[in-house]
C-alpha positions as CSV (number, residue, x, y, z in Angstrom):
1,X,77.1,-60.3,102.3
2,X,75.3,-60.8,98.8
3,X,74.7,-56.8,98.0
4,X,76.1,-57.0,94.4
5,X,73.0,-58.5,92.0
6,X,73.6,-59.2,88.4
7,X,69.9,-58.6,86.8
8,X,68.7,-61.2,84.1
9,X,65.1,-59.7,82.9
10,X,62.7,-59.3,80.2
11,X,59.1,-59.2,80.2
12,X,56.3,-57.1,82.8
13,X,56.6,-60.1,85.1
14,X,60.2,-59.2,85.9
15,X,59.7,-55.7,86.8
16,X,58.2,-56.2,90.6
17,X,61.7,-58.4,91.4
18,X,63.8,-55.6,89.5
19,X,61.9,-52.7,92.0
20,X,62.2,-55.0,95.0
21,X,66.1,-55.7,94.7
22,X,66.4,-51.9,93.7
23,X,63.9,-50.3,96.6
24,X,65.8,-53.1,99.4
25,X,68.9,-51.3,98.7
26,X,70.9,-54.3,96.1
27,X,73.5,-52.7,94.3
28,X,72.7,-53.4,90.6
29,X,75.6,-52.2,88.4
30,X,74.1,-53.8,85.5
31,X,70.4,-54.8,84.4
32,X,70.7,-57.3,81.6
33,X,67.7,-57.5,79.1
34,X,66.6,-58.7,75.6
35,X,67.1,-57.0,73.0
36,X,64.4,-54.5,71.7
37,X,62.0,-55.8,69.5
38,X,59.7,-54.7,66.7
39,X,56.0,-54.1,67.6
40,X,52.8,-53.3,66.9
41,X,51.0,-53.0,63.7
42,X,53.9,-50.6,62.6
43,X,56.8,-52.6,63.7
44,X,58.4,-50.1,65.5
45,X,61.0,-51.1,67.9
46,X,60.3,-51.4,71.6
47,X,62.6,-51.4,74.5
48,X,61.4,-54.4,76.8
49,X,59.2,-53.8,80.2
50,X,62.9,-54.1,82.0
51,X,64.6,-51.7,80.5
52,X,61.9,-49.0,80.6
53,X,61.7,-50.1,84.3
54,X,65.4,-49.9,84.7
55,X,66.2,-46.9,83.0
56,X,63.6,-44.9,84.9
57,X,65.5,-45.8,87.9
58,X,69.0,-44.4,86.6
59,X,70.1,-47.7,85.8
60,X,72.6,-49.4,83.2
61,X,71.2,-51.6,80.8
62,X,72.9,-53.6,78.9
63,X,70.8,-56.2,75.8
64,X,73.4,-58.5,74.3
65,X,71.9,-60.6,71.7
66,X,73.4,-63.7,73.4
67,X,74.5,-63.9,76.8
68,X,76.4,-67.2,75.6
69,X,78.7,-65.2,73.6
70,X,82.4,-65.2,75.5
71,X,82.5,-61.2,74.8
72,X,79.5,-61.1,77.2
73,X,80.8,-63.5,79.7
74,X,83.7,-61.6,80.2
75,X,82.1,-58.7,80.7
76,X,79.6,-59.6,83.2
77,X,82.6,-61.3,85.0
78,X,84.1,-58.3,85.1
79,X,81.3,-56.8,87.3
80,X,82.2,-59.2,90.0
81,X,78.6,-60.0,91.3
82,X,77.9,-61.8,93.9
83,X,75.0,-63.2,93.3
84,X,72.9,-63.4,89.6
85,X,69.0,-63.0,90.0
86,X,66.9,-64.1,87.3
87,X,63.1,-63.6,86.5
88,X,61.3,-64.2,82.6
89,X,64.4,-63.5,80.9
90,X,63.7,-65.5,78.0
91,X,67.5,-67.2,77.2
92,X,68.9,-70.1,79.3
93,X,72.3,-68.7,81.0
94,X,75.3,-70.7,80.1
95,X,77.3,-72.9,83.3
96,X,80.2,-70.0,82.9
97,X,77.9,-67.3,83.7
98,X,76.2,-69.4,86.9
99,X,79.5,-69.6,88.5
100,X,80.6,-66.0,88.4
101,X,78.9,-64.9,91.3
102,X,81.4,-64.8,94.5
103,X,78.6,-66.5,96.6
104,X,78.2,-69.4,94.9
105,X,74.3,-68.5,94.0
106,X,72.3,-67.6,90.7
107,X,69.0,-68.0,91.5
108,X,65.6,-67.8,88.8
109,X,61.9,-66.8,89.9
110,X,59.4,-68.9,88.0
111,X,56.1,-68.5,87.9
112,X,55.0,-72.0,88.9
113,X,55.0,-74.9,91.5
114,X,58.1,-76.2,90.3
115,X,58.3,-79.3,88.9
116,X,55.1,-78.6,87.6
117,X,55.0,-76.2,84.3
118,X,58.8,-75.8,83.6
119,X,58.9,-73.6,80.8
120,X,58.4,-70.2,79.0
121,X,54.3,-70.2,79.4
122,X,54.0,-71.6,82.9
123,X,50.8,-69.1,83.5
124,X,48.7,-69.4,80.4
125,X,49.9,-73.5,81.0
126,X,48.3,-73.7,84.1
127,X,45.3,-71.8,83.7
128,X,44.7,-74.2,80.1
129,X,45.0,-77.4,81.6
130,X,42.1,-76.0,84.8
131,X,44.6,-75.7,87.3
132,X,42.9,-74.5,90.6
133,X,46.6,-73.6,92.4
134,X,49.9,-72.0,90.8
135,X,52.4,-69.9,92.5
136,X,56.1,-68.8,92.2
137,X,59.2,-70.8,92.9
138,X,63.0,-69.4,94.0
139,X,65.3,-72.0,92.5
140,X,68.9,-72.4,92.5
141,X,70.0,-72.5,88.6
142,X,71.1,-75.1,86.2
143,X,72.3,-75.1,83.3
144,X,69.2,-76.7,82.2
145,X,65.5,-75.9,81.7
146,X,64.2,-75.1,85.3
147,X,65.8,-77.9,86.6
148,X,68.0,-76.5,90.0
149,X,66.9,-77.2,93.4
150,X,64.1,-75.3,95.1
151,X,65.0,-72.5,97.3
152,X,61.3,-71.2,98.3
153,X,58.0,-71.7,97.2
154,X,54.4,-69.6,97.7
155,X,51.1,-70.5,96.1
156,X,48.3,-68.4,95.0
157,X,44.9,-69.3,93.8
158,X,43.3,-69.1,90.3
159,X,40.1,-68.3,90.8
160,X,37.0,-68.3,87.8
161,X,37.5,-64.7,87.5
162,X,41.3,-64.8,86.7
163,X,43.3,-64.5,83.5
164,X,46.7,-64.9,82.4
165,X,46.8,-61.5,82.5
166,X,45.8,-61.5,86.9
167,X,47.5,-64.1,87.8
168,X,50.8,-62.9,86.3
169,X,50.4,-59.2,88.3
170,X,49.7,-61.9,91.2
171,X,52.9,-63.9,90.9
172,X,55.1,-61.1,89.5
173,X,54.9,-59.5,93.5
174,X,54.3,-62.9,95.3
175,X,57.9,-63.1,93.3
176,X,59.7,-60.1,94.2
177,X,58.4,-60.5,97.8
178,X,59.9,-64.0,98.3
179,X,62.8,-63.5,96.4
180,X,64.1,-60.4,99.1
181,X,63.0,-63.0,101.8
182,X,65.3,-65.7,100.0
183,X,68.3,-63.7,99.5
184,X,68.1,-62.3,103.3
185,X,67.9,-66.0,104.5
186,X,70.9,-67.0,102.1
187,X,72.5,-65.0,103.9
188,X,71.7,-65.9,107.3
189,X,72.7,-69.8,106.1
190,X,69.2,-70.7,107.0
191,X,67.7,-72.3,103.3
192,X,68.7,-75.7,102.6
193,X,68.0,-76.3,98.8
194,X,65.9,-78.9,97.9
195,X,66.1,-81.2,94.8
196,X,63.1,-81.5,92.3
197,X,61.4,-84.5,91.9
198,X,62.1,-84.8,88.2
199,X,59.6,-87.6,87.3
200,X,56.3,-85.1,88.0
201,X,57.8,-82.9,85.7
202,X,55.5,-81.3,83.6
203,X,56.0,-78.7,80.2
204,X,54.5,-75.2,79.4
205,X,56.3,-74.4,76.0
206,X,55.8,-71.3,74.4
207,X,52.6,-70.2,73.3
208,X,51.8,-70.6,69.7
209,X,49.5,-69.4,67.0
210,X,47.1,-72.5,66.9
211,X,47.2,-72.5,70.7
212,X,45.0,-69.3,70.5
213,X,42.3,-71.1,68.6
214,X,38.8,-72.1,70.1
215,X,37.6,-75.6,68.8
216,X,34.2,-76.2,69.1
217,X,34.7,-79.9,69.9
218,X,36.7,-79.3,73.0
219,X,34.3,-79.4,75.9
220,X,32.6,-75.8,77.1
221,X,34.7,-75.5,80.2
222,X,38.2,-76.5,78.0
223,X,37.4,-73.6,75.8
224,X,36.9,-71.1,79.2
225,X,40.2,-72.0,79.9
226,X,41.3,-71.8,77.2
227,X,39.8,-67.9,76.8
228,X,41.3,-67.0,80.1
229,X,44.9,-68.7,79.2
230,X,45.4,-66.5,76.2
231,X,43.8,-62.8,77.8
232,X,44.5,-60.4,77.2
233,X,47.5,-61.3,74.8
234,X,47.5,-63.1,72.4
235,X,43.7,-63.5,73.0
236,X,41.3,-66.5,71.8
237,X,39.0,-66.6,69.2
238,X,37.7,-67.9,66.1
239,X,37.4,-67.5,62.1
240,X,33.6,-66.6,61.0
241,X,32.6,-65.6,57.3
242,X,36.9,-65.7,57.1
243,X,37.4,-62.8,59.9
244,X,38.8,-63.3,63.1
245,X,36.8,-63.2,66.2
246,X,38.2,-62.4,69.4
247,X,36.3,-63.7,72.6
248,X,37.0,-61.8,75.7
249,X,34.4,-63.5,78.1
250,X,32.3,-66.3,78.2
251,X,31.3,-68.9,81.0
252,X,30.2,-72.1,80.8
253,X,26.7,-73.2,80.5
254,X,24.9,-75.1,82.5
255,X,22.6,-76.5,80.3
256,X,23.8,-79.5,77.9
257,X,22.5,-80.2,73.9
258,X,22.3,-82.9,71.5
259,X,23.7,-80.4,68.7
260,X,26.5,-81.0,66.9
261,X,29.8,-79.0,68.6
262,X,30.0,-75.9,66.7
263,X,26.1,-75.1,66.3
264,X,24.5,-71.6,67.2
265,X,22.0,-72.3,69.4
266,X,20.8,-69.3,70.2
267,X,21.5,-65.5,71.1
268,X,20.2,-63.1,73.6
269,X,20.5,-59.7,74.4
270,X,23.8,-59.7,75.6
271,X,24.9,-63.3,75.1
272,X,25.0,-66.3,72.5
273,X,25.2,-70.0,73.4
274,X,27.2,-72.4,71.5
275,X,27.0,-76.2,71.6
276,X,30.7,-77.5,72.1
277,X,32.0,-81.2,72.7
278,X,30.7,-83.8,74.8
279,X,27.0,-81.5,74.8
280,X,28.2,-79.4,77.0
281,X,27.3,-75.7,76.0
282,X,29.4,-72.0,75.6
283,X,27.6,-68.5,76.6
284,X,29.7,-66.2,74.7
285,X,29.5,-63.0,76.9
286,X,32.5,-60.1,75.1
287,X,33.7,-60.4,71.3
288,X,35.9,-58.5,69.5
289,X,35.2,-59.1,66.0
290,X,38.4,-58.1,63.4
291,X,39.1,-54.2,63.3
292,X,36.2,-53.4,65.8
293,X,35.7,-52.4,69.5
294,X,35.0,-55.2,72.1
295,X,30.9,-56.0,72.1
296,X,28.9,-57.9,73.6
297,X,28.2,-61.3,72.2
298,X,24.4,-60.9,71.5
299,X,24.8,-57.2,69.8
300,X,27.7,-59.0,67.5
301,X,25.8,-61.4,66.4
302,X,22.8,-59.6,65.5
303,X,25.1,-57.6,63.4
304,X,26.7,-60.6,61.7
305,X,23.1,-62.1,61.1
306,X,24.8,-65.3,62.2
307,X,23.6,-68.2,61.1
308,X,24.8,-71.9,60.8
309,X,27.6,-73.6,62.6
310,X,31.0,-72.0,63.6
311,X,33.4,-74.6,63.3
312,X,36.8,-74.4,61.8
313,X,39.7,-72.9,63.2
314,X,41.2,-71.8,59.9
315,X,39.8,-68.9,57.8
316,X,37.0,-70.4,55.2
């Protein structure tokens, strides 16, 4: 029987498989977390989506700096699990921690089709590159960057409508739902892991500062993706008169234009179009402009009496 789960979690994605293990009746003598972190325009500290999840159910939490650390391996050796589940924790465990459990198993749920998008940004990732398909994958663990066989797999959609934001309440319980159906046919001795075919690997790094920048000369329906890839954190937008603009919602056009990538072409009562790369053309729909509410695009820019081209990615 594999009833004792050591918990490896962090972020909002996590908290579905943390309530599934919990709610199916895993004992989970420890939840293991990340540190809190400073926030917010104060930079107040914050306990991660885990721990507030874990502590409301009575649970121990413990948020070592390092789980490489031989203080912490010990003690999590102590707790004689038999099985380690891990979901968006955010540090790669170390071999001695993978072979504590008495069952042989740690196992991670990643939010991708696995090879594809190994890596801390596997959603925003997909959604950038146009991805019409993700999903979540139940891997036995490595030592290495999402690299173990695969256990399970499930896909879901991305649809026009979806964000980063969606998709990850999608895959967070697509997640937790496999992963109880994993663990149950573990222990039937009815999964037979399957290797990764490492050459269609593919990357999803973290997400950056520049990464939440629109560029003008990227074609209409690269900047959409890119929109939805960074909603609703860290959010995409753009510099104008030296102030950041946030864009919420846009689509693209389907007319095309001879205008230089960048040009205002023209605004309407709720929208404004923008030329981008390759003629292909932007309707702006929802802006946030810096220190204001969310608007739509045509009432900002009759406020900002825009004029001219918008087209660098750095304050001017």
């Amino acid at each position: 029987m594999m009833r004792r789960v050591l918990f490896f979690g962090t972020s909002e994605f996590a908290v579905p498989t943390l309530l599934a293990l919990h709610d199916a009746g895993y004992e989970l003598p420890v939840v293991v977390t990340q540190p809190d972190r400073p926030t917010g325009r104060h930079l107040r500290l914050q306990p991660t989506p885990v721990r507030r999840a874990a502590e409301e159910q009575g649970l121990t939490v413990w948020t070592p700096e390092k789980v490489r650390r031989k203080e912490f391996i010990e003690q999590a050796r102590a707790l004689a699990p038999d099985v380690i589940v891990v979901a968006a924790f955010g540090q790669i465990l170390p071999e001695a921690l993978l072979k504590i459990p008495s069952s042989g198993w740690a196992i991670n749920v990643h939010a991708s089709l696995l090879p594809k998008y190994r890596g801390a940004a596997p959603i925003q990732h997909a959604i950038l590159n146009g991805e019409t398909e993700t999903g979540v994958t139940i891997m036995q663990m490595e030592p290495t960057l999402d690299t173990g066989p695969i256990l399970a797999q499930r896909a879901c959609p991305i649809l026009p409508e979806d964000d980063a934001g969606t998709i990850e309440h999608k895959l967070a319980q697509l997640g937790a739902d496999l992963l109880i159906e994993t663990l149950r046919a573990l222990e039937r001795g009815t999964v037979i892991p399957q290797p990764q075919e490492h050459s269609l690997a593919t990357y999803a790094p973290p997400i950056t500062r520049e990464d939440s920048f629109i560029r003008w000369d990227e074609t209409a329906c690269r900047i959409w993706c890119r929109v939805r890839a960074m909603s609703p954190k860290p959010g995409a937008g753009f510099f104008y008169n030296g102030r950041w603009v946030k864009v919420w919602k846009c689509v693209p056009a389907t007319e095309t234009t001879h205008q230089s990538p960048g040009s205002v072409l023209r605004a309407e009562r709720q929208s404004l179009f923008i030329a981008c790369g390759e003629g292909t053309v932007l309707q702006l729909l929802e802006v946030q402009p810096e220190s204001r509410p969310r608007m739509s695009a045509g009432d900002w820019a009759r406020g900002a009496r825009l004029s001219g081209n918008l087209t660098s990615p750095t304050p001017t």
